[in-house]
PASEBA-1860 file (N, C-alpha, C; in nm, 3 decimals):
! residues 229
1> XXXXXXXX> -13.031/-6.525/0.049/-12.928/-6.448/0.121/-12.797/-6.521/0.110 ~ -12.705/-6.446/0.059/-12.538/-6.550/0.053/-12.497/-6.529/0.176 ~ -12.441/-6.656/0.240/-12.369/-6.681/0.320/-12.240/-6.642/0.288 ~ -12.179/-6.622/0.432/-12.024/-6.590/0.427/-11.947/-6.708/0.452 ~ -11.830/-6.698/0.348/-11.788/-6.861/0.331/-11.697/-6.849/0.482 ~ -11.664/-6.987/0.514/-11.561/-7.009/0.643/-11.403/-7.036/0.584 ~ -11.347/-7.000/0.677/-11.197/-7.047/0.613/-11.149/-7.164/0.737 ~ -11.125/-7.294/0.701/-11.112/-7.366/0.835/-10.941/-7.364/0.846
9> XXXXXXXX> -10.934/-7.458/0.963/-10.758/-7.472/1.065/-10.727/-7.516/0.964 ~ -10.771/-7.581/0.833/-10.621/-7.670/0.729/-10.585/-7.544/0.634 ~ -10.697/-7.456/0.638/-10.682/-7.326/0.502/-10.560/-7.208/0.570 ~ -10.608/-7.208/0.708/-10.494/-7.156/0.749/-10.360/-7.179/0.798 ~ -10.342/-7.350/0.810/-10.223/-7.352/0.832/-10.153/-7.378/0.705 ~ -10.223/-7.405/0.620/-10.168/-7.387/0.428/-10.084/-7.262/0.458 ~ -10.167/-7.192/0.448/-10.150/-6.992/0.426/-10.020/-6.968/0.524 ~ -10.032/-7.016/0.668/-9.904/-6.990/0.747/-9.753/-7.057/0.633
17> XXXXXXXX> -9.739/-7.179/0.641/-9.677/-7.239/0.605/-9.622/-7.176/0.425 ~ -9.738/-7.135/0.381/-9.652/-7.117/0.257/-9.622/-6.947/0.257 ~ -9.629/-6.908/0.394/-9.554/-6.727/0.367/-9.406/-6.776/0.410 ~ -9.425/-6.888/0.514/-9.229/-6.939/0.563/-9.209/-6.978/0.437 ~ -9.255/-7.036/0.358/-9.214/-7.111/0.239/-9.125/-6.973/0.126 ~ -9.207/-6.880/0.123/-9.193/-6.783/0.055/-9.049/-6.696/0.151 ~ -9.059/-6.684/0.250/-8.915/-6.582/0.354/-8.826/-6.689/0.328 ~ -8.845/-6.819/0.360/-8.694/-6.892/0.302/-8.622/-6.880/0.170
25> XXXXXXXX> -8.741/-6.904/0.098/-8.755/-6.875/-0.057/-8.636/-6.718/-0.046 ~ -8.716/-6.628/-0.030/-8.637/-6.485/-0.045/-8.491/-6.509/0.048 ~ -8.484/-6.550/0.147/-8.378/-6.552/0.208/-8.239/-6.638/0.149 ~ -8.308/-6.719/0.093/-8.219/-6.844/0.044/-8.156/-6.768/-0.096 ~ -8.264/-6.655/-0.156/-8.240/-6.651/-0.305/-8.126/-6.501/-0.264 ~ -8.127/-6.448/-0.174/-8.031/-6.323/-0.099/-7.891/-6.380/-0.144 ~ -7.827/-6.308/-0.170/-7.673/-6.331/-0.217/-7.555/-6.321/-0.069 ~ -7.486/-6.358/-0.019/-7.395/-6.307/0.069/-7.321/-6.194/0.084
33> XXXXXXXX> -7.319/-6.105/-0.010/-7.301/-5.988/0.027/-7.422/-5.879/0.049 ~ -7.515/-5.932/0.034/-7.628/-5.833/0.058/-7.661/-5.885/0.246 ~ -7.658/-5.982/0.241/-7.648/-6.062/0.399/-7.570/-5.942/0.489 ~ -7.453/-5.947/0.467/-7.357/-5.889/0.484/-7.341/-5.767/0.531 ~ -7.388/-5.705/0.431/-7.417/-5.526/0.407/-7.601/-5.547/0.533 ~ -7.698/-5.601/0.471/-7.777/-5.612/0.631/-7.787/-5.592/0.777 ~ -7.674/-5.686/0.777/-7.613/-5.694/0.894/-7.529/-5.574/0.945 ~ -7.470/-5.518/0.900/-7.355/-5.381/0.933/-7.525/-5.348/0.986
41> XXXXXXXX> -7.574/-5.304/0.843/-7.693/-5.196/0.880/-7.768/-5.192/1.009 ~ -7.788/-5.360/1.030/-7.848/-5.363/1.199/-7.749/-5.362/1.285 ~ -7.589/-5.358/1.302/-7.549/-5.288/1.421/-7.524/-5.200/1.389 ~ -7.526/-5.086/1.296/-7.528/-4.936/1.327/-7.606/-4.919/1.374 ~ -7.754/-4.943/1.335/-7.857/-4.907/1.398/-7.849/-4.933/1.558 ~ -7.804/-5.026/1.603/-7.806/-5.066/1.754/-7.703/-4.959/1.844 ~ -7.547/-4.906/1.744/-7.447/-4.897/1.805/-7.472/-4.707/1.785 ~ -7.563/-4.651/1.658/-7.621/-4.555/1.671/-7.753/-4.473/1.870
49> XXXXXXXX> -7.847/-4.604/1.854/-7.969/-4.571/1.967/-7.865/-4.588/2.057 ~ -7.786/-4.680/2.103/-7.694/-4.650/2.273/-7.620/-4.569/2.270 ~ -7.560/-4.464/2.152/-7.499/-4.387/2.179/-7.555/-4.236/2.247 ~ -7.687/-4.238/2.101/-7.785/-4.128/2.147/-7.865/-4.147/2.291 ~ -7.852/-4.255/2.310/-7.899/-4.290/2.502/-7.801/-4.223/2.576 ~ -7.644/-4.289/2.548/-7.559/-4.233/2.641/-7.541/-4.081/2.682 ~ -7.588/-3.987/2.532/-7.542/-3.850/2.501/-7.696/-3.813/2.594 ~ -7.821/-3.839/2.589/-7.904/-3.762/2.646/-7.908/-3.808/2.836
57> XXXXXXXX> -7.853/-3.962/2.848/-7.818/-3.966/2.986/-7.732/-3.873/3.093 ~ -7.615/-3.873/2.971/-7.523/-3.758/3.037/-7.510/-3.615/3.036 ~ -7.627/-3.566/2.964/-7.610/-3.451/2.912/-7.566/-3.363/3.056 ~ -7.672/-3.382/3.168/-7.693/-3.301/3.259/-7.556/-3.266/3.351 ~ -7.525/-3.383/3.362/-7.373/-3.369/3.464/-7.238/-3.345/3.361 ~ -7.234/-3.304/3.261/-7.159/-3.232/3.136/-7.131/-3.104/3.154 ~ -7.323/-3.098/3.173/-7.300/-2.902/3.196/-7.245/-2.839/3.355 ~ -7.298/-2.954/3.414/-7.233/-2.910/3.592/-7.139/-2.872/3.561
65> XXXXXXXX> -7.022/-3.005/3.481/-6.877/-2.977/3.512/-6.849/-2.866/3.447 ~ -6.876/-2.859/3.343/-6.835/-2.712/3.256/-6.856/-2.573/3.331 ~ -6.935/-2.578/3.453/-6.981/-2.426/3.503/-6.886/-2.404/3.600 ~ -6.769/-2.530/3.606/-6.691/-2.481/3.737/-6.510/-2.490/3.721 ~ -6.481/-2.371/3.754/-6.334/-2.415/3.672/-6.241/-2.431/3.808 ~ -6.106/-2.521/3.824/-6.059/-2.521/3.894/-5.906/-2.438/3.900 ~ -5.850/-2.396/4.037/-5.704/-2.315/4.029/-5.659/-2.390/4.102 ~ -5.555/-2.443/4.057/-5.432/-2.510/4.141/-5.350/-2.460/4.265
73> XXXXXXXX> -5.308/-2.484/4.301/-5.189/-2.396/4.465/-5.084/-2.368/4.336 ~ -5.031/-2.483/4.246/-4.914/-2.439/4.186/-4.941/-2.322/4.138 ~ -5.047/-2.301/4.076/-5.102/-2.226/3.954/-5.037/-2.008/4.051 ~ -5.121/-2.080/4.193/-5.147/-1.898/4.228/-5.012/-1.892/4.318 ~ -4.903/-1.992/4.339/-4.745/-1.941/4.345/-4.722/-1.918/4.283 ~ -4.714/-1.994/4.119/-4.673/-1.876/3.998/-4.658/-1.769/4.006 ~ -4.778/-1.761/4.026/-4.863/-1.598/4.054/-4.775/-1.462/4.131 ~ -4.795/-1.536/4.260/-4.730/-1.497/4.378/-4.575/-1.455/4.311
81> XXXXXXXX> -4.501/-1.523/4.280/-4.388/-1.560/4.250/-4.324/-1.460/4.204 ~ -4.433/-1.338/4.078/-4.396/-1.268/4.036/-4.344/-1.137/4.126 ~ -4.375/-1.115/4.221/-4.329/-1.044/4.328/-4.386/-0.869/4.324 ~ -4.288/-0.802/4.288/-4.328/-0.650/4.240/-4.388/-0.651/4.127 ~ -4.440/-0.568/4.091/-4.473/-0.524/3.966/-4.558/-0.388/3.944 ~ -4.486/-0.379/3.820/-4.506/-0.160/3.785/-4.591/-0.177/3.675 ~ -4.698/-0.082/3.733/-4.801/-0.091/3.621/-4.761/0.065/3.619 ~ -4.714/0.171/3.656/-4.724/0.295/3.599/-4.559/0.331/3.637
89> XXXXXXXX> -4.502/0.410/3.556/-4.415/0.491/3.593/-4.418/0.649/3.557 ~ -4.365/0.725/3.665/-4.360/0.839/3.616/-4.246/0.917/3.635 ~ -4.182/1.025/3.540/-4.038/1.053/3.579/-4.108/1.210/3.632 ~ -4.024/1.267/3.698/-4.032/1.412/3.737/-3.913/1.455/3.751 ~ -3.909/1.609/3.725/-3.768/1.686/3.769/-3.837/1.813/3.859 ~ -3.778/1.873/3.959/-3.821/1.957/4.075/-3.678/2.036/4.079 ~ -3.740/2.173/4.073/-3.599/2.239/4.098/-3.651/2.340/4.266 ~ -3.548/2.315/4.341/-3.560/2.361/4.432/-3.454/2.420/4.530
97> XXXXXXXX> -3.468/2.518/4.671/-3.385/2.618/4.650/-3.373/2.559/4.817 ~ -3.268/2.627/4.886/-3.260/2.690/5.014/-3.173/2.798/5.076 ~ -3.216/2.889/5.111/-3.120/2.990/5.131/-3.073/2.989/5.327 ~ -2.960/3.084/5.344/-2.940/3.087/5.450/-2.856/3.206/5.449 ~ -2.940/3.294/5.574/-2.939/3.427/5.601/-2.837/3.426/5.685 ~ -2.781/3.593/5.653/-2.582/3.600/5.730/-2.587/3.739/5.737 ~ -2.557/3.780/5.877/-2.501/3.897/5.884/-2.478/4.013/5.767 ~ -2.369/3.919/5.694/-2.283/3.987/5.629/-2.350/4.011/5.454
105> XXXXXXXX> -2.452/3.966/5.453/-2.548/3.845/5.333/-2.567/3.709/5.339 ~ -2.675/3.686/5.231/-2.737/3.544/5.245/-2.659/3.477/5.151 ~ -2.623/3.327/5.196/-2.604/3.206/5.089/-2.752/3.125/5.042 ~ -2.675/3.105/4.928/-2.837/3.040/4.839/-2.786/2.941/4.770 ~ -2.871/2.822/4.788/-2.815/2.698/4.701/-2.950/2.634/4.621 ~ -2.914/2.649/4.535/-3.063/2.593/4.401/-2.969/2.429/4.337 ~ -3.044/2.382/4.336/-3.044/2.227/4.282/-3.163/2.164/4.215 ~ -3.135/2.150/4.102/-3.205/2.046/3.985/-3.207/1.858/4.018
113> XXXXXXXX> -3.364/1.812/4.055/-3.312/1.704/4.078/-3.411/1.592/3.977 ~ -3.397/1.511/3.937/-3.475/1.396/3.879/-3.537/1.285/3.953 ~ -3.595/1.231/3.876/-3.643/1.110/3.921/-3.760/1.008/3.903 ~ -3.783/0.899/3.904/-3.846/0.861/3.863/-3.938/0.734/3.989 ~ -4.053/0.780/3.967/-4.169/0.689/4.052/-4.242/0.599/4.029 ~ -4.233/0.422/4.054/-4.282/0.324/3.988/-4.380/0.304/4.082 ~ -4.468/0.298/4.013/-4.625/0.266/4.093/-4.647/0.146/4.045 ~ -4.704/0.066/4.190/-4.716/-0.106/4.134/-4.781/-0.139/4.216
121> XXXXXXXX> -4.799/-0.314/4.244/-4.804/-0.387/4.367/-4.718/-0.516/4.411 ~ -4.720/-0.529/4.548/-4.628/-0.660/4.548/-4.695/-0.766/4.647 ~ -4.684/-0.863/4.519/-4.794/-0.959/4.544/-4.753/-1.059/4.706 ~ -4.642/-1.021/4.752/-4.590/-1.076/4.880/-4.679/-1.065/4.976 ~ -4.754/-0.944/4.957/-4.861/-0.814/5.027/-4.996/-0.919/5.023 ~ -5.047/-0.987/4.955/-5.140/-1.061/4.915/-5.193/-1.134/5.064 ~ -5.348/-1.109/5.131/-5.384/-1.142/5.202/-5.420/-1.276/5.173 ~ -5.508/-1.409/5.267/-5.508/-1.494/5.244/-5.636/-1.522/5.127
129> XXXXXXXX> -5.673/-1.583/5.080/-5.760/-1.629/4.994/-5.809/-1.503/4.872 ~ -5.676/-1.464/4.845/-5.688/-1.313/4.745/-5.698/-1.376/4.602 ~ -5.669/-1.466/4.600/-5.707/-1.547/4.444/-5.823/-1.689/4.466 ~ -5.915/-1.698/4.410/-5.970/-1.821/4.456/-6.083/-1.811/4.315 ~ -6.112/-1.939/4.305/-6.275/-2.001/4.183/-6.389/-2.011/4.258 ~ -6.462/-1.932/4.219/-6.577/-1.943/4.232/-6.689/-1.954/4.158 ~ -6.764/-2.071/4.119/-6.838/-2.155/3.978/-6.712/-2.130/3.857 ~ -6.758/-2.050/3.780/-6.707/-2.029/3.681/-6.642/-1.905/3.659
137> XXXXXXXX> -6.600/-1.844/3.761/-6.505/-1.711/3.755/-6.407/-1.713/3.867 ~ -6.277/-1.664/3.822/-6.172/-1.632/3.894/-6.197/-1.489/4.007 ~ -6.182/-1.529/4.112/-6.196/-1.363/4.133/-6.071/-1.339/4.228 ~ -6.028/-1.231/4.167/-5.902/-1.168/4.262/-5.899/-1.044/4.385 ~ -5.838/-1.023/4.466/-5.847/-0.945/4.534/-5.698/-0.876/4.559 ~ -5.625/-0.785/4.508/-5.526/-0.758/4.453/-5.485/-0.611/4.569 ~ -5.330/-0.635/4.617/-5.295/-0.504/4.734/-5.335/-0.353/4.690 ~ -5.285/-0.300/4.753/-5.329/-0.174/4.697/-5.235/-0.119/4.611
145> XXXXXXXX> -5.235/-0.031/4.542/-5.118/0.047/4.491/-5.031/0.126/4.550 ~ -4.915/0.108/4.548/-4.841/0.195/4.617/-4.690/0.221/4.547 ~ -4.598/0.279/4.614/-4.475/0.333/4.579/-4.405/0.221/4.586 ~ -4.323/0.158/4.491/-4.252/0.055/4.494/-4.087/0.082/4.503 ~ -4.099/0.165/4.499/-3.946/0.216/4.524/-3.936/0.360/4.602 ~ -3.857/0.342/4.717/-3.855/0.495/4.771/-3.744/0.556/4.760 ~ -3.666/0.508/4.710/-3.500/0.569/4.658/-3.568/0.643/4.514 ~ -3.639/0.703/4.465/-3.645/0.723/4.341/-3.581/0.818/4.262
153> XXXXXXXX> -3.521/0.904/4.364/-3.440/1.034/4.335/-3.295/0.982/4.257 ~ -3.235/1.080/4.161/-3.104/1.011/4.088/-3.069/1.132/4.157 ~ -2.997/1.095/4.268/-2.920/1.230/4.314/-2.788/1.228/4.261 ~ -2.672/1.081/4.207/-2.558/1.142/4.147/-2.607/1.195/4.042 ~ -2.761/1.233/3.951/-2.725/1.334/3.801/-2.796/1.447/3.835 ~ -2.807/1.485/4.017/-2.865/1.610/4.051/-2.745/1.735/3.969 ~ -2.809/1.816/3.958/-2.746/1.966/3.905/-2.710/2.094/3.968 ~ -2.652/2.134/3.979/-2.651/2.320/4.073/-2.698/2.383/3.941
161> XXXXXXXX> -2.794/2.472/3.989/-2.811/2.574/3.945/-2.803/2.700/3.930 ~ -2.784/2.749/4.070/-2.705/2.844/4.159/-2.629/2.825/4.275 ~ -2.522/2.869/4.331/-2.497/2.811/4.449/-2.397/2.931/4.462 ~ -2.400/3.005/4.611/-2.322/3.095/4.634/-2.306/3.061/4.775 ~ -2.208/3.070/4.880/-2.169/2.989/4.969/-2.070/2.932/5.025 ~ -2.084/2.856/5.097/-2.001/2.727/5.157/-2.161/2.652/5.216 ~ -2.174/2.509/5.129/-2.245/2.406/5.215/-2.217/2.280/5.200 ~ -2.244/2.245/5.303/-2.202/2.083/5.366/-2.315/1.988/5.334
169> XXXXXXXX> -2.231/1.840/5.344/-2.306/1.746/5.232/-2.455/1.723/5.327 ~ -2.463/1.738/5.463/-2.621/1.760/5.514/-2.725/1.862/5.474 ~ -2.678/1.925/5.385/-2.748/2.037/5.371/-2.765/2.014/5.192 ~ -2.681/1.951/5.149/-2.732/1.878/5.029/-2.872/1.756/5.001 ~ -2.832/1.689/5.173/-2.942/1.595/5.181/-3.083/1.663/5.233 ~ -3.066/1.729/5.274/-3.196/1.777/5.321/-3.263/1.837/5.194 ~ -3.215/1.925/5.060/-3.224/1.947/4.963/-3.281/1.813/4.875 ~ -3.256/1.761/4.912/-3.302/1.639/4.844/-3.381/1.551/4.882
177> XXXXXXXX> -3.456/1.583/5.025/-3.526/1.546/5.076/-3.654/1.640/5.065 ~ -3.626/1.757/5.062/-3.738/1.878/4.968/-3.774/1.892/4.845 ~ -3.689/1.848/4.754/-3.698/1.753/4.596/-3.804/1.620/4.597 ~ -3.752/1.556/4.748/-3.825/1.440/4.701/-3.960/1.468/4.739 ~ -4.017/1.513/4.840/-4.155/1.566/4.854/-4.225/1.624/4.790 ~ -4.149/1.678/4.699/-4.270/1.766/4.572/-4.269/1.687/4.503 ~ -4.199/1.607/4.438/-4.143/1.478/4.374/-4.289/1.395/4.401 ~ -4.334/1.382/4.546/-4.425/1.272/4.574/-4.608/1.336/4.567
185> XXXXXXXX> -4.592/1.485/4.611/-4.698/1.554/4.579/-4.729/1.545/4.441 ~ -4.652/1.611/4.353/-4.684/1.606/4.222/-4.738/1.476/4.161 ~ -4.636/1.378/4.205/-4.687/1.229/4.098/-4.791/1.122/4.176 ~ -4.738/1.137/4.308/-4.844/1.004/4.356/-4.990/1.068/4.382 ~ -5.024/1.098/4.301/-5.200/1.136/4.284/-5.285/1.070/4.257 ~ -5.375/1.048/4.302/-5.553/0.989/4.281/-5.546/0.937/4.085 ~ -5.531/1.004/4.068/-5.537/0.994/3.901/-5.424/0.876/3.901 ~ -5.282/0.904/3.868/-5.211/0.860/3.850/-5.243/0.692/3.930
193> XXXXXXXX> -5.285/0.711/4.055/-5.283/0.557/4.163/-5.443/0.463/4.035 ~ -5.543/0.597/4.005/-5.592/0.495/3.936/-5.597/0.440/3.775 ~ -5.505/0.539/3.721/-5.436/0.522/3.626/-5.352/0.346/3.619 ~ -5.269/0.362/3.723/-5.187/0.219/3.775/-5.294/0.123/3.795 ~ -5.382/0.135/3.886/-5.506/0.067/3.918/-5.595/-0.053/3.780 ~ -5.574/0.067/3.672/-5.663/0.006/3.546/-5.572/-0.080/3.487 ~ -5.422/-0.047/3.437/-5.318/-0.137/3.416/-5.302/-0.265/3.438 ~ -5.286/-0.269/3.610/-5.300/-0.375/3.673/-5.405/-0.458/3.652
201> XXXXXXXX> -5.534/-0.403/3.652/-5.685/-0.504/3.578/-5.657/-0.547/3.451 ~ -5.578/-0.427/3.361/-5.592/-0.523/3.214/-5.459/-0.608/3.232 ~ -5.348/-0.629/3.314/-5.296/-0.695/3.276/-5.265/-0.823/3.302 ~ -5.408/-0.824/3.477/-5.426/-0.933/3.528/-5.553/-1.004/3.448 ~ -5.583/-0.998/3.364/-5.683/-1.040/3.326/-5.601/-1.110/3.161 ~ -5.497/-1.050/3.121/-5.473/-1.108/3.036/-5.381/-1.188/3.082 ~ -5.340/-1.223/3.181/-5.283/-1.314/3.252/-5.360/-1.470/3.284 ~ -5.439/-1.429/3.357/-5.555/-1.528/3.376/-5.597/-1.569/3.225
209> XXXXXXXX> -5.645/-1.550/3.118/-5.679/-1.551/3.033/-5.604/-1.650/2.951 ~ -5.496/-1.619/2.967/-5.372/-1.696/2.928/-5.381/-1.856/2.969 ~ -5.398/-1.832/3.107/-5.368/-1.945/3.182/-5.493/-2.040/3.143 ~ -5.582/-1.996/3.081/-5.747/-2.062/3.096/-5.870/-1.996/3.146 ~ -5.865/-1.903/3.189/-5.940/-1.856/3.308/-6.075/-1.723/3.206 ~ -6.108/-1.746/3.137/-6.169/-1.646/3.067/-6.249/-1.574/3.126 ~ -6.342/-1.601/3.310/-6.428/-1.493/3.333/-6.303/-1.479/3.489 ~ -6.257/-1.335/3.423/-6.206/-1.320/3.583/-6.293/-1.137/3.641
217> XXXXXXXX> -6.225/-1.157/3.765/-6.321/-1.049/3.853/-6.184/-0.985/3.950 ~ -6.161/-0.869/3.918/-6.064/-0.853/3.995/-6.077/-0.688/4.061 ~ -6.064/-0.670/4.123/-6.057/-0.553/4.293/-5.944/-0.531/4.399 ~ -5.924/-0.449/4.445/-5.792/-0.416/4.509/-5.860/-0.384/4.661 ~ -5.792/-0.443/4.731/-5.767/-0.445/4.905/-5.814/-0.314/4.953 ~ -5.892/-0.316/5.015/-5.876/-0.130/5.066/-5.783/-0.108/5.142 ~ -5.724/0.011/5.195/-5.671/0.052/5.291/-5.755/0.143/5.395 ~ -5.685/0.157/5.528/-5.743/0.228/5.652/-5.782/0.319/5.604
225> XXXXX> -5.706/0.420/5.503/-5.786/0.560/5.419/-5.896/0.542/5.390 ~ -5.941/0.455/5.287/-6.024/0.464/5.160/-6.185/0.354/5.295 ~ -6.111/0.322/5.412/-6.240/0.249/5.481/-6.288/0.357/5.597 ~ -6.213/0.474/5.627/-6.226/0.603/5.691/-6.325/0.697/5.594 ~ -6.367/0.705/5.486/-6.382/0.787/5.408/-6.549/0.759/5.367
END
């Protein structure tokens, strides 16, 4: 039966000794620029793993911040600042009459009148916390629409159309105060208010948008009407 040979402590500390013999050997026979170029290679490698540490440490509180955007006070005086604003206009002309009965016959006075009706809002009107961030969307809460001008009548390019008579300049105004009421029937309508209504959304949104603000949310104030109804 063959025995299995032994390897004793001098065979192996031979064997240790001549693999150092051999890494000096290779190390010694290495040129200095290969040293060199080594070396880079082991601190990329080092300056590579702490980076990819740092990027998966932080990942989480990266995305927090990103989900929340902030608005400044300066930012929504800007805002404010802008004051009126006409998202619709509409012109109208109303021809209208009044007569006045006489004994003798009637006087009749017809007048042509113009004018024009700017539908808007004014952001002065703005209740408290009508602009504010919430996570990651702006949301607005915007006045209602209304008549931004109540002079709208051009009464110096009013017209006669007929006029037979004698009348006095109160009786012109009252004429023009019956102009302006059909004036307000005709144009300030449901349609038209939400006509203005949609304006105002696209043009607050490209506003915000502007500023940074890419998810905004915007709605208009009710009034006593529209919370009666």
């Amino acid at each position: 039966m063959a025995t299995k040979p032994t390897i004793t402590n001098e065979e192996n500390k031979e064997k240790t000794e001549s693999f150092y013999d051999f890494l000096l050997k290779l190390i010694n026979g290495l040129s200095r620029t290969a040293l060199i170029i080594i070396g880079v290679i082991a601190v990329l490698l080092i300056a590579g793993c702490a980076l990819l540490f740092w990027l998966l440490s932080g990942n989480s509180s990266t995305l927090t911040t990103k989900d929340q955007v902030d608005l400044s006070p300066t930012q929504v005086e800007s805002i404010k600042a802008i004051g009126q604003w006409e998202f619709l206009a509409v012109s109208d002309e109303e021809l209208v009459d009044t007569v006045r009965y006489g004994f003798f016959g009637d006087d009749e006075l017809v007048r042509i009148y113009s004018g024009t009706l700017r539908l808007g809002i004014d952001l002065a009107e703005t209740e408290e916390n009508w602009i504010r961030a919430d996570a990651d969307t702006i949301r607005v809460i915007l006045p209602p629409i209304k008549l931004l001008d109540k002079d709208f009548i051009d009464e110096a390019n009013a017209r006669a159309f007929y006029e037979s008579g004698t009348w006095s300049q109160a009786d012109r105004k009252a004429l023009a105060q019956k102009a302006r009421r059909k004036m307000l029937a005709r144009c300030l309508t449901p349609s038209n208010i939400k006509s203005a209504e949609q304006n105002a959304t696209a043009q607050f949104h490209q506003l915000l948008r502007s500023m940074g603000f890419p998810n905004v949310s915007i709605r208009f104030r009710e009034t006593k009407s529209t919370r009666s109804k």
